[in-house]
N, CA, C and O of each residue as an XYZ file, in Angstrom:
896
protein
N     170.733     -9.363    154.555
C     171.237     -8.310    155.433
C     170.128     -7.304    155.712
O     169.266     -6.978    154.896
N     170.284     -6.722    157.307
C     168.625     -6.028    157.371
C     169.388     -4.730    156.986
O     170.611     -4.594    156.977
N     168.494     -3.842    156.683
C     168.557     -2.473    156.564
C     168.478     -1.174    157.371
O     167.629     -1.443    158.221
N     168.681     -0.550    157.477
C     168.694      0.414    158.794
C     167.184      1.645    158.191
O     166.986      2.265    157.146
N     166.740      1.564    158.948
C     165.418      2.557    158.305
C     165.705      4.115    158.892
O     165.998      4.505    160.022
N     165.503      4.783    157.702
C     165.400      6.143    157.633
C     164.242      6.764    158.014
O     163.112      6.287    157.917
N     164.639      8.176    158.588
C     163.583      8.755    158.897
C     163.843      9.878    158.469
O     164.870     10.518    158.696
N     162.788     10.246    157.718
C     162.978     11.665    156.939
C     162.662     12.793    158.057
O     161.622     12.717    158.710
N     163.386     13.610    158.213
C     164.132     14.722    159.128
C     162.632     15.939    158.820
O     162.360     16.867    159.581
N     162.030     15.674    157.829
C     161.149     16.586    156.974
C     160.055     16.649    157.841
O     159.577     17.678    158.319
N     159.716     15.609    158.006
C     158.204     15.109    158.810
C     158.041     15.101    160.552
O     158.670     14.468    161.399
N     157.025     15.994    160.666
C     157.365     15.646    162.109
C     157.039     14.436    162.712
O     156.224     13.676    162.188
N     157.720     14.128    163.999
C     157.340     12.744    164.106
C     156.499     12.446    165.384
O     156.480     13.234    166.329
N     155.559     10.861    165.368
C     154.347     11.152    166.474
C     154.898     11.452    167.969
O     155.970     11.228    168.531
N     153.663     12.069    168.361
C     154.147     11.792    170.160
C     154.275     10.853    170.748
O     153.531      9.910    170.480
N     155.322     10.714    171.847
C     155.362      9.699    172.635
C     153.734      9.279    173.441
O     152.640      9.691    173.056
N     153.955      8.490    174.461
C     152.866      8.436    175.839
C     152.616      9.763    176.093
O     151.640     10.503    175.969
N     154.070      9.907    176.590
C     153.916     11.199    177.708
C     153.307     12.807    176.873
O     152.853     13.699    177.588
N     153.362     12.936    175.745
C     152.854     13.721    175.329
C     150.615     14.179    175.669
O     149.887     15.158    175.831
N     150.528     12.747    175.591
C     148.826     12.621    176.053
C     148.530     12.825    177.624
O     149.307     12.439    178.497
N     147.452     13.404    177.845
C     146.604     12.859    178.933
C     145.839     11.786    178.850
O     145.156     11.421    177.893
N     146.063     10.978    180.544
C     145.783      9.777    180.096
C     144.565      9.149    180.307
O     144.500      7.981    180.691
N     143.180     10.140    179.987
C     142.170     10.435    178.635
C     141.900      9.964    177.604
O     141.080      9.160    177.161
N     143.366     11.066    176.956
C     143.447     11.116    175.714
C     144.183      9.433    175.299
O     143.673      8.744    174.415
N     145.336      8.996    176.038
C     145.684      7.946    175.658
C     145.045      6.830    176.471
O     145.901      5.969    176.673
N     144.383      6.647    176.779
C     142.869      5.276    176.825
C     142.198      5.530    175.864
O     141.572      4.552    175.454
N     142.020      6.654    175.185
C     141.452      6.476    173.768
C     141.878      6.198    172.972
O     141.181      6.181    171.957
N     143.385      5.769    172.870
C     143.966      5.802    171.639
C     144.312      3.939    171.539
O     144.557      3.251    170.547
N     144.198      3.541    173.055
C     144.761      2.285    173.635
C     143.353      1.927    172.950
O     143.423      1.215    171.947
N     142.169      2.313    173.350
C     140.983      1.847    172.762
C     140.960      1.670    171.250
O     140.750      0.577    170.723
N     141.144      2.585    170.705
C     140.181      2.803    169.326
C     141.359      2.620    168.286
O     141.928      3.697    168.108
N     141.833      1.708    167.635
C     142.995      0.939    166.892
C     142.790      0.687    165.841
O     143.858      0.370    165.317
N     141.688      0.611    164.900
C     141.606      0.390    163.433
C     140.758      1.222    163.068
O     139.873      1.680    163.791
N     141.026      1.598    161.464
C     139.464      2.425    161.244
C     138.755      2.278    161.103
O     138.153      3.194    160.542
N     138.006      1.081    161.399
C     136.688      0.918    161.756
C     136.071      1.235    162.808
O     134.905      1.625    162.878
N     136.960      1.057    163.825
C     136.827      1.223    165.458
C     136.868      2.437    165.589
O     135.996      2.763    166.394
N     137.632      3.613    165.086
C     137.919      5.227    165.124
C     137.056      5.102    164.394
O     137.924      4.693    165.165
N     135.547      4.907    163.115
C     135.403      5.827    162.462
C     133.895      5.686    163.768
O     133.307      6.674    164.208
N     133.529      4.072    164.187
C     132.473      4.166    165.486
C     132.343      5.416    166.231
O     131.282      5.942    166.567
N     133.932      5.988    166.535
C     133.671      6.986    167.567
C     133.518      7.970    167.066
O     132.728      8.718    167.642
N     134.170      8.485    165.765
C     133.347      9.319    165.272
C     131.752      9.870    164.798
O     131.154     10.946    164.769
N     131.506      8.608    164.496
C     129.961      8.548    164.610
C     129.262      8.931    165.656
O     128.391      9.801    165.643
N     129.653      8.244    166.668
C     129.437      8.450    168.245
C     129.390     10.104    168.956
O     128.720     10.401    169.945
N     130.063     10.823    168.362
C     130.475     11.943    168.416
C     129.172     13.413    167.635
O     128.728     13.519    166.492
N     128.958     14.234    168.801
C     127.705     14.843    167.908
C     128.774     15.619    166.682
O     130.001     15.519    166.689
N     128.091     16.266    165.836
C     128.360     16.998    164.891
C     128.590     18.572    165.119
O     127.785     19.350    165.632
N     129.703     18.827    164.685
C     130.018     20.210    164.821
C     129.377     21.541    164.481
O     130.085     22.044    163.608
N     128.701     22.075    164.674
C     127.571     22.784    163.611
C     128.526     24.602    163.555
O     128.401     25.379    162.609
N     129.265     24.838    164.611
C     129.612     25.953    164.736
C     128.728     27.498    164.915
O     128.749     28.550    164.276
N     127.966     27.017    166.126
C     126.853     27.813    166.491
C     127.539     28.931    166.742
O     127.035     29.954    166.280
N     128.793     29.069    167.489
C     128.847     30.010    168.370
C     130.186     30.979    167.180
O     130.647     32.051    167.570
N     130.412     30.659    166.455
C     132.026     30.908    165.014
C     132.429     29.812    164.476
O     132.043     28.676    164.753
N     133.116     30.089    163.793
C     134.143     28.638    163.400
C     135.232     28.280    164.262
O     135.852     28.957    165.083
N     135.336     27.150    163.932
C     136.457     25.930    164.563
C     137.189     25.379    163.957
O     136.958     25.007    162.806
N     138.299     25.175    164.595
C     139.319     24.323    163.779
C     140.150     23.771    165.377
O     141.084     24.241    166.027
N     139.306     22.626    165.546
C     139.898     21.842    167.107
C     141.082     20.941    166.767
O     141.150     20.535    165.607
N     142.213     20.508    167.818
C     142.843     19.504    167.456
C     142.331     18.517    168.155
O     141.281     18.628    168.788
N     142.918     17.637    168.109
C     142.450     16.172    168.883
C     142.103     16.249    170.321
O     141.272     15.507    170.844
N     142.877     17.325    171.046
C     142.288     17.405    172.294
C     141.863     18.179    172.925
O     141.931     18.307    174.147
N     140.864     19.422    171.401
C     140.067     20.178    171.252
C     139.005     19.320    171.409
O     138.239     19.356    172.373
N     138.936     18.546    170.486
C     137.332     17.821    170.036
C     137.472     16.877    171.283
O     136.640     17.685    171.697
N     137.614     16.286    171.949
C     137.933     15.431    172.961
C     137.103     16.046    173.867
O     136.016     15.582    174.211
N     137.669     17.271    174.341
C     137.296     18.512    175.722
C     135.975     18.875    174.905
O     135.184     18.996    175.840
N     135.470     19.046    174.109
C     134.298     19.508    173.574
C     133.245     18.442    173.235
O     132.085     18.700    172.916
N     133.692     17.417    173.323
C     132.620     16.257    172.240
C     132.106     16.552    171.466
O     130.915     16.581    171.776
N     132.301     16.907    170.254
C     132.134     16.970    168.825
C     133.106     17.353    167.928
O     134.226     17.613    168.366
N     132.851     17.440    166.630
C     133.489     17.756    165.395
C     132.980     17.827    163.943
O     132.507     16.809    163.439
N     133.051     18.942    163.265
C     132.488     18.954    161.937
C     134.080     18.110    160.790
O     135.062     17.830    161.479
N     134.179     17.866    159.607
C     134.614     17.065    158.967
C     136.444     16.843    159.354
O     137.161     15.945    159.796
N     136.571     17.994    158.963
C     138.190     18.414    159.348
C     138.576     17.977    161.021
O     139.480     17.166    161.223
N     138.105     18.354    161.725
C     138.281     18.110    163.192
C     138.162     16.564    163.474
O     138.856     15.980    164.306
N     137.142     15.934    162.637
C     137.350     14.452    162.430
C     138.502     13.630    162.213
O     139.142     12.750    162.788
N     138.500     14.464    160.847
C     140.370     13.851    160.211
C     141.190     14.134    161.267
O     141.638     13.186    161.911
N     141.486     15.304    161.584
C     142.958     15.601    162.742
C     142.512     14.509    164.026
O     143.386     14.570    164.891
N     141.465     13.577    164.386
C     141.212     13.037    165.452
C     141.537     11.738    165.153
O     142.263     11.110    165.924
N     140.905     11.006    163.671
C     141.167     10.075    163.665
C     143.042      9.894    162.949
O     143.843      8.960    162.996
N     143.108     11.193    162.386
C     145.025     10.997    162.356
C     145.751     10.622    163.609
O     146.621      9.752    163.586
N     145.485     11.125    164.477
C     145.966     11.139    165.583
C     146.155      9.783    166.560
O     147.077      9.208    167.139
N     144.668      9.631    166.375
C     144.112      7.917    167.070
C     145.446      7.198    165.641
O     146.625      6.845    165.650
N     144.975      7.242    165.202
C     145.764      5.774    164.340
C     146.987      6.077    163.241
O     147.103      5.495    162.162
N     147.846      7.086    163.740
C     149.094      7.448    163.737
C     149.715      6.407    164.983
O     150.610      5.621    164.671
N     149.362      6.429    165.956
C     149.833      5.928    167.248
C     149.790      3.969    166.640
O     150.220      2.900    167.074
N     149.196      4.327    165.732
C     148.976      2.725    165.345
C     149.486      2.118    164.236
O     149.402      1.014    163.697
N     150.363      3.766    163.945
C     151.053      2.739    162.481
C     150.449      3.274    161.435
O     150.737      2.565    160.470
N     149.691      4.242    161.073
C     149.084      4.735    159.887
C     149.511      6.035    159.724
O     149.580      6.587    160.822
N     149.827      6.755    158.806
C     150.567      7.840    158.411
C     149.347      8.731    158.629
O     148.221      8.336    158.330
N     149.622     10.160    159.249
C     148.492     10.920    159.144
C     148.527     11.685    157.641
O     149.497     12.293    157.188
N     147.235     11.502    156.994
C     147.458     12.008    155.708
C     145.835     12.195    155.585
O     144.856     11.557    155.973
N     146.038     13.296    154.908
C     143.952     14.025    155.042
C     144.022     13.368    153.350
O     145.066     13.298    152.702
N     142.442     12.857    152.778
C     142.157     13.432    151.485
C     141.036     14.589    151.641
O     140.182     14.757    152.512
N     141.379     15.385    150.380
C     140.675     16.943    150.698
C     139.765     16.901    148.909
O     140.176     16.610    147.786
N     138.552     17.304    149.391
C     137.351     17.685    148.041
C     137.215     18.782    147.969
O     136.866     19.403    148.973
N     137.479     19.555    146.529
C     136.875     20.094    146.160
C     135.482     20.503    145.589
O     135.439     19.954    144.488
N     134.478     21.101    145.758
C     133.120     21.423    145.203
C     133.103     22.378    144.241
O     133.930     23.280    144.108
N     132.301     22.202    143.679
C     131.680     23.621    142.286
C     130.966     24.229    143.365
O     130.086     24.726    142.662
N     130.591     24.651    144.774
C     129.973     25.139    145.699
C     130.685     25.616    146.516
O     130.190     26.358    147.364
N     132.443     25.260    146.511
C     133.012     25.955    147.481
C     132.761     24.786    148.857
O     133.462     25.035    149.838
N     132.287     24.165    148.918
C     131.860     23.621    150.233
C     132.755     22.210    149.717
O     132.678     21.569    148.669
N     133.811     21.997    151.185
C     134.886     20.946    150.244
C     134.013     19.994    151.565
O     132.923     19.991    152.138
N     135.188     19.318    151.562
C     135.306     18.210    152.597
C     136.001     17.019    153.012
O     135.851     16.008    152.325
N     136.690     16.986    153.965
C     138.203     16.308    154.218
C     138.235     14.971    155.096
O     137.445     14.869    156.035
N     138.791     14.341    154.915
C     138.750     12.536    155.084
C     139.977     12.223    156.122
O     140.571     13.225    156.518
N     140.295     11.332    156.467
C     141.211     10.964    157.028
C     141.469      9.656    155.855
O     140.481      8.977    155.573
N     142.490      9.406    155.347
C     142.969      8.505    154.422
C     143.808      7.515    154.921
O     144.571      7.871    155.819
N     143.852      6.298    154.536
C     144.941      5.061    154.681
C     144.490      4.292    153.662
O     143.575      4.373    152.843
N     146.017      2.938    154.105
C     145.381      1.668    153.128
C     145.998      0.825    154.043
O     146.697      1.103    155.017
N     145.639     -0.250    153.592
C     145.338     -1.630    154.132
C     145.280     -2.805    153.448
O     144.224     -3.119    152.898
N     146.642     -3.803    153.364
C     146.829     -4.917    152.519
C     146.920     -3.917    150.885
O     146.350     -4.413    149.913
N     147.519     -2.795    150.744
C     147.386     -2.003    149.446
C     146.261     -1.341    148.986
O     146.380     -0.569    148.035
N     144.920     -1.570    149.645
C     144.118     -0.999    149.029
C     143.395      0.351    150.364
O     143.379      0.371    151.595
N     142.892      1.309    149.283
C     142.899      2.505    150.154
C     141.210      3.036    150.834
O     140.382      3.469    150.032
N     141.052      2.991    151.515
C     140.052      3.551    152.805
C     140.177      4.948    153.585
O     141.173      5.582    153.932
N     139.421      5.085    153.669
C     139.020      6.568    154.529
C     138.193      6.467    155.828
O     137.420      5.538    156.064
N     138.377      7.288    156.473
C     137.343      7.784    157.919
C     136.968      8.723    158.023
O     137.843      9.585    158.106
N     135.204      9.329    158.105
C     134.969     10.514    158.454
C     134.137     11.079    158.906
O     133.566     10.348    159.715
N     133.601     12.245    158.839
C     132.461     12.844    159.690
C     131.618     13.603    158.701
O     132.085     14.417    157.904
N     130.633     13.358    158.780
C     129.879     14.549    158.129
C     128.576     14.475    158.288
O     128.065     13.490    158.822
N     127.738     15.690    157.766
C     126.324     15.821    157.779
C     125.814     14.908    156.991
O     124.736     14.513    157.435
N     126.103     14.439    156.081
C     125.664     14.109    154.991
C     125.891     12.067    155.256
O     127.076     11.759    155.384
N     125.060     11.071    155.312
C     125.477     10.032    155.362
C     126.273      9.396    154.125
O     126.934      8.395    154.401
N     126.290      9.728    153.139
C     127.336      8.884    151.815
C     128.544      9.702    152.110
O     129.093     10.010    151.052
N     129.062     10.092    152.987
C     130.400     11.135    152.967
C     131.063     10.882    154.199
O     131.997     11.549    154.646
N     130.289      9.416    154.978
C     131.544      9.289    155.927
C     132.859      8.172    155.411
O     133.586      8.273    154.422
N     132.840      7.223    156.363
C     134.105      6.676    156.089
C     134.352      5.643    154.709
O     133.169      5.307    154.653
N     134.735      5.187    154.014
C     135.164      3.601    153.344
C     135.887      2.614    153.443
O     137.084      2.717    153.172
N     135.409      1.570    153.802
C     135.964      0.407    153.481
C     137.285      0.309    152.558
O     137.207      0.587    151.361
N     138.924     -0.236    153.357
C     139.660     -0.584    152.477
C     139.600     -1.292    151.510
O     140.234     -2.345    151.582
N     138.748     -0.973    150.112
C     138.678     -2.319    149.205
C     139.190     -1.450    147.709
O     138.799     -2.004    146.682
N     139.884     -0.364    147.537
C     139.566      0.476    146.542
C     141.400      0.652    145.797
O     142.413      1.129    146.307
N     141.231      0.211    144.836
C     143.233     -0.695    144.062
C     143.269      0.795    144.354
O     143.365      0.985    145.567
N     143.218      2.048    143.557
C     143.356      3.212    142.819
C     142.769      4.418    144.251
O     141.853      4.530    145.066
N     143.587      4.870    143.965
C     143.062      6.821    144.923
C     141.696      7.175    144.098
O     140.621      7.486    144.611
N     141.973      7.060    142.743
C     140.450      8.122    142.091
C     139.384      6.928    142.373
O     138.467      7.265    143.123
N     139.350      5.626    141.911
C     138.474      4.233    142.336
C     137.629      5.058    143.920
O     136.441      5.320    144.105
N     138.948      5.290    144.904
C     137.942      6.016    146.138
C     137.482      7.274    146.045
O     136.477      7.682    146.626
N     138.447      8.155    145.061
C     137.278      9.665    145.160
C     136.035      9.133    144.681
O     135.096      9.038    145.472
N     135.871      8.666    143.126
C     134.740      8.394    142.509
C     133.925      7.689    143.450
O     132.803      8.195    143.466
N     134.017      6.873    144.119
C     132.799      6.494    145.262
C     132.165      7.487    146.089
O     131.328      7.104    146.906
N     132.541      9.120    145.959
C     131.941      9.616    147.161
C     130.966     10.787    145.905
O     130.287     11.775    146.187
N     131.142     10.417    145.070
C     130.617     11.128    143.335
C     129.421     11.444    143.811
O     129.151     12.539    144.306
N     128.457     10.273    143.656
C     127.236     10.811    143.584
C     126.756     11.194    144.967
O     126.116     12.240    145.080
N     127.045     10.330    146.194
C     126.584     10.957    147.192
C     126.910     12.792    147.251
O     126.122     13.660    147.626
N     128.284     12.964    146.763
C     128.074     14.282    147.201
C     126.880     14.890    146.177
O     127.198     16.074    146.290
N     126.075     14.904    145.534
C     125.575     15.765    144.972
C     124.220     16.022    146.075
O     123.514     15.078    146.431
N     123.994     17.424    146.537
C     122.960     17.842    147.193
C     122.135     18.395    146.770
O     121.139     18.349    147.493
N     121.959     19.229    145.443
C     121.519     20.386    145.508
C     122.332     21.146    144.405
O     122.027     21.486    143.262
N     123.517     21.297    145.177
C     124.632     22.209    144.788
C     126.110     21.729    144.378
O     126.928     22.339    143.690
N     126.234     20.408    145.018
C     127.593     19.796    145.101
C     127.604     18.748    144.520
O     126.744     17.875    144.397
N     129.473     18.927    143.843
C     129.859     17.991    142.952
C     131.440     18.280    142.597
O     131.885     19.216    141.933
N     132.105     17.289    143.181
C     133.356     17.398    143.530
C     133.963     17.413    142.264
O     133.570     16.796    141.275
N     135.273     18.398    142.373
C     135.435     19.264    140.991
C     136.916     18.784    141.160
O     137.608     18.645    140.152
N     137.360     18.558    142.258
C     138.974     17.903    142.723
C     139.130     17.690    143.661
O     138.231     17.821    144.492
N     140.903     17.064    144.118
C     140.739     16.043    144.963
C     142.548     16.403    145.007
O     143.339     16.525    144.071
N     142.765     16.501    146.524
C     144.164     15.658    146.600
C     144.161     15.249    147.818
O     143.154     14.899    148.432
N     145.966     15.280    148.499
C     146.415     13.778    149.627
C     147.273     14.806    150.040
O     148.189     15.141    149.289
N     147.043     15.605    151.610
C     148.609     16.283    152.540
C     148.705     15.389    153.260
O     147.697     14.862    153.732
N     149.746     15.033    153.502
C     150.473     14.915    154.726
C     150.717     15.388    156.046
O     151.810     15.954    156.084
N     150.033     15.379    157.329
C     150.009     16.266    158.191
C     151.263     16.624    158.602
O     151.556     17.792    158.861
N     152.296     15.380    158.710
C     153.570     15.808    159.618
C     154.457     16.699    158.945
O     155.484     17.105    159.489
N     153.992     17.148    157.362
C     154.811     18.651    156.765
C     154.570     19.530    157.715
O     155.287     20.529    157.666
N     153.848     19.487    158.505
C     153.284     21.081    159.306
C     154.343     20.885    160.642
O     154.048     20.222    161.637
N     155.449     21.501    160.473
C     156.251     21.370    161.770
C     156.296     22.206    162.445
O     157.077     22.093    163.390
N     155.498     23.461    162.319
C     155.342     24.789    162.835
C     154.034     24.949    163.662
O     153.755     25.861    164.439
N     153.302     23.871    163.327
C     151.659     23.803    163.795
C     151.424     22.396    164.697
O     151.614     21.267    164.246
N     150.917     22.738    166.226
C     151.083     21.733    166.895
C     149.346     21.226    166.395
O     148.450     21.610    167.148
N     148.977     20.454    165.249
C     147.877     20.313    164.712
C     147.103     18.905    165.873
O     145.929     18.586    166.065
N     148.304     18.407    166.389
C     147.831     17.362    166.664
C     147.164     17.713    168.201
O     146.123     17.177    168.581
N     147.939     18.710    169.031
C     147.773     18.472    170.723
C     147.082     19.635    171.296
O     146.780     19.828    172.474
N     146.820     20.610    169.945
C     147.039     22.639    170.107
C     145.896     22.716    171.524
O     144.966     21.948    171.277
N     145.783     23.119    172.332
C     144.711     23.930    172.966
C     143.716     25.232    172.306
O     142.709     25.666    172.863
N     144.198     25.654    171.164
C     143.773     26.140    170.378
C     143.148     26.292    169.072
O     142.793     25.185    168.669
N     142.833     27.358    168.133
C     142.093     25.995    166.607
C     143.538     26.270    166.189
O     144.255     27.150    166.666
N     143.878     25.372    165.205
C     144.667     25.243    164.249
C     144.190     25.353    162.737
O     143.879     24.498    161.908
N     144.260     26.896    162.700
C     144.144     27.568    160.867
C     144.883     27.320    160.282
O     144.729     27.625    159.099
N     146.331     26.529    160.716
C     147.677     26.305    159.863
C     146.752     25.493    158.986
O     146.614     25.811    157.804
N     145.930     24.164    159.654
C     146.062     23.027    158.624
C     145.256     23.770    157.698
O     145.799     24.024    156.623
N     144.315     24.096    157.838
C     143.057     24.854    156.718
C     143.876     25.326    155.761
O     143.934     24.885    154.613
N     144.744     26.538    156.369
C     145.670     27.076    154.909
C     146.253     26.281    154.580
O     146.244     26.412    153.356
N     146.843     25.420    154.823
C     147.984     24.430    153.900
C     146.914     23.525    152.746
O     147.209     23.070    151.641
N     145.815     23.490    153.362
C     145.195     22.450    152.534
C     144.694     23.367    151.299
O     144.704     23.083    150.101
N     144.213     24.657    151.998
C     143.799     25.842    150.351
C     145.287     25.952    149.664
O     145.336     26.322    148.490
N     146.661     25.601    150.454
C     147.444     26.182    148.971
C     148.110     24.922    148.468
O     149.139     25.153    147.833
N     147.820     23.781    148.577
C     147.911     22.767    147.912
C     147.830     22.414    146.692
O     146.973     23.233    146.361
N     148.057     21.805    145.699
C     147.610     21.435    144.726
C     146.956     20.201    144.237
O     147.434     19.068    144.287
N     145.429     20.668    143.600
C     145.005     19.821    143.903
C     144.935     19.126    142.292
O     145.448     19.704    141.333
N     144.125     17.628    142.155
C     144.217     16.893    140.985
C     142.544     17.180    140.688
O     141.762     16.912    141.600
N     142.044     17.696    139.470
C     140.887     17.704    139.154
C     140.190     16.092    138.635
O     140.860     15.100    138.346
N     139.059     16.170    138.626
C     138.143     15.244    138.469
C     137.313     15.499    137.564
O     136.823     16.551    137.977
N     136.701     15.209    136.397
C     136.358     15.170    135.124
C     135.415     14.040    135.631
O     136.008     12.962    135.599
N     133.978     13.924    136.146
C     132.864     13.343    136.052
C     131.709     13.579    135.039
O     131.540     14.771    134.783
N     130.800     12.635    134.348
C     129.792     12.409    133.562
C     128.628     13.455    133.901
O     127.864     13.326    134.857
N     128.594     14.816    132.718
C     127.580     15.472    133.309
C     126.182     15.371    133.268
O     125.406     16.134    133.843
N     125.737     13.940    132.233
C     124.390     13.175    131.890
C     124.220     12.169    133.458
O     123.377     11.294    133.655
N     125.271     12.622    134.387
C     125.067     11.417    135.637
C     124.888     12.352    136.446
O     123.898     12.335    137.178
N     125.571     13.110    136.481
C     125.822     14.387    137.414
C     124.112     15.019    137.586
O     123.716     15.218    138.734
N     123.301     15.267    136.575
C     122.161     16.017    136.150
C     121.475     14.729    136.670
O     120.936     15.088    137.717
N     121.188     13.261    136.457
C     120.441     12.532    137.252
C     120.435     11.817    138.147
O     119.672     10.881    138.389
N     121.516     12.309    138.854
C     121.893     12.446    140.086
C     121.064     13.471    141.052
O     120.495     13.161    142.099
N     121.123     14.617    140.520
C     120.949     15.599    141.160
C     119.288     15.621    140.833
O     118.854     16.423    141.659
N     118.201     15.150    140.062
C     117.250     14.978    139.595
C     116.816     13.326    141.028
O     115.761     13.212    141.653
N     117.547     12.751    141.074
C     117.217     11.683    141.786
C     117.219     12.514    143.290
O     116.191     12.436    143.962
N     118.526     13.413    143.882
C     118.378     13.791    145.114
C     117.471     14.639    145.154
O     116.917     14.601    146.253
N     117.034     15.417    144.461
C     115.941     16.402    144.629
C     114.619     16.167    144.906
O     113.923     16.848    145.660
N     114.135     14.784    144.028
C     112.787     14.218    144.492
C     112.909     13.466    146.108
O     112.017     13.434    146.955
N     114.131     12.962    146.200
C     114.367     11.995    147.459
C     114.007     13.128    148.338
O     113.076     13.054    149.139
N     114.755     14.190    148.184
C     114.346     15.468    149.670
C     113.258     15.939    149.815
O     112.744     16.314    150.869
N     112.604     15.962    148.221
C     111.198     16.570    148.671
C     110.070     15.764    149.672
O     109.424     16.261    150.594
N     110.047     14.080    149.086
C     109.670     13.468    149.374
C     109.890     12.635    150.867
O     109.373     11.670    151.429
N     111.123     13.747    151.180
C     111.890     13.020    152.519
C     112.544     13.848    152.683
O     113.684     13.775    152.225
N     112.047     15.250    153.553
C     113.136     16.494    153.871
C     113.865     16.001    154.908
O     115.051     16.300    154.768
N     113.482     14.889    156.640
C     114.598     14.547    156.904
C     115.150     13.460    157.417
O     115.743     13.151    158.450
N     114.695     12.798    156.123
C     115.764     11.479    156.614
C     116.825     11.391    155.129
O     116.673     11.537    153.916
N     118.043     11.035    156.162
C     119.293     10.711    155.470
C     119.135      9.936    154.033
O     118.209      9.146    153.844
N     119.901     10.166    153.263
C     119.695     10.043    151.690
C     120.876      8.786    151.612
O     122.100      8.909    151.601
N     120.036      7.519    151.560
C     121.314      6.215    152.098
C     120.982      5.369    150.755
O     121.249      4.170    150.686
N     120.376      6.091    149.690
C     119.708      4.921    148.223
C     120.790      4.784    147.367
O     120.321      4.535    146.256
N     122.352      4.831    147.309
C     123.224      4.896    146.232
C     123.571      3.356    146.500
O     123.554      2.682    147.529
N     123.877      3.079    145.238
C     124.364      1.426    144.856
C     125.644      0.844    145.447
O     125.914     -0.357    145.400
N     126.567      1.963    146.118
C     127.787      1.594    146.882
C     127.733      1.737    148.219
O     128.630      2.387    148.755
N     126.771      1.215    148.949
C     126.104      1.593    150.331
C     127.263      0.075    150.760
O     127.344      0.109    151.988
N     128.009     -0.985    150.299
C     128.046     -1.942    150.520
C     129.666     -1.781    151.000
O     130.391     -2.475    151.713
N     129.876     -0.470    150.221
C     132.009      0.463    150.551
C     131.901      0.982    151.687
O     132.960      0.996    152.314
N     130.311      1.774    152.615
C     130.829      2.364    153.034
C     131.425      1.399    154.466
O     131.371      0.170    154.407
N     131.988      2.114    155.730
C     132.698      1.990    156.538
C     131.083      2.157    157.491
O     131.084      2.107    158.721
């Protein structure tokens, strides 16, 4: 006997067609897995926030061509919500204050990310990872710069935000930012004899190479 599927009343739910310009939805007709969304993110210059800060939605960054990390996630939620993937950010904490936010899914059970950033070990991953921490711990050592070293970690849900049009706004959307600072997050307990030659390994790499991308970690094979 089939079952009748529920829809929790809680969550908001995606837009139709008619909600897009149809722009915005040839991009979405386009870009269908996250591999294919994380291309265009790549594709996409980097947000640097010359002029203030930003917080674009999907058809902020669209009208602008670019995006720094967060503006990524709300783009690729958006693209592949329409496709069957729950919009759901993962969010880092730093001992630097300087976090940085993912677009999350899984695939055949195992969990993957899409994203943007300055930094090349901090964009997307490959669905190959059983466990949530299995994928924080892959982004471990890349994050260490200098200064950074992810201290925690959790998983929102975008469609809690039923008050914040995060997905379509013409405007920035600070809702999502605050929801993600009052979250709770799960700490991370990493090796501080790895952590220290880690950060001993990136330090010679920069001196020796102020600017090219820092691509020498042993899980170059996860990323996306």
């Amino acid at each position: 006997m089939r079952r009748r599927r529920t829809i929790d009343k809680r969550l908001s739910p995606a837009p139709g067609k008619e909600a897009f310009r149809p722009k915005e939805w040839a991009l979405i007709q386009k870009y269908r897995t996250p591999r294919q969304v994380q291309a265009f993110l790549r594709a996409l210059s980097y947000n640097w926030e010359k002029k203030g800060e930003t917080l674009r939605s999907f058809r902020g960054v669209l009208r602008h061509g670019q995006a720094h990390c967060l503006e990524a996630a709300l783009t690729a939620a958006i693209l592949l919500e329409q496709h069957g993937y729950p919009p759901l950010l993962l969010d880092f904490d730093s001992q630097d204050n300087l976090g940085h936010v993912l677009f999350l899914f899984r695939h055949r059970g195992r969990y993957g990310t899409v994203a943007r950033s300055r930094d090349a070990g901090l964009h997307g991953r490959k669905p190959v990872f059983r466990t949530l921490r299995q994928l924080v711990l892959s982004y471990v050592d890349p994050y260490v710069d200098g200064s950074g070293r992810i201290t925690s970690y959790g998983v929102f849900d975008l469609r809690t935000l039923r008050r914040c049009n995060w997905r379509l706004s013409p405007r920035n959307v600070w809702a999502v930012e605050q929801a993600l600072l009052r979250k709770r997050q799960r700490k991370l307990k990493t090796s501080d004899r790895r952590y220290r030659a880690m950060l001993r390994r990136y330090l010679a790499f920069r001196e020796k190479h102020p600017h090219r991308p820092a691509t020498f970690y042993s899980n170059r094979h996860q990323w996306m």
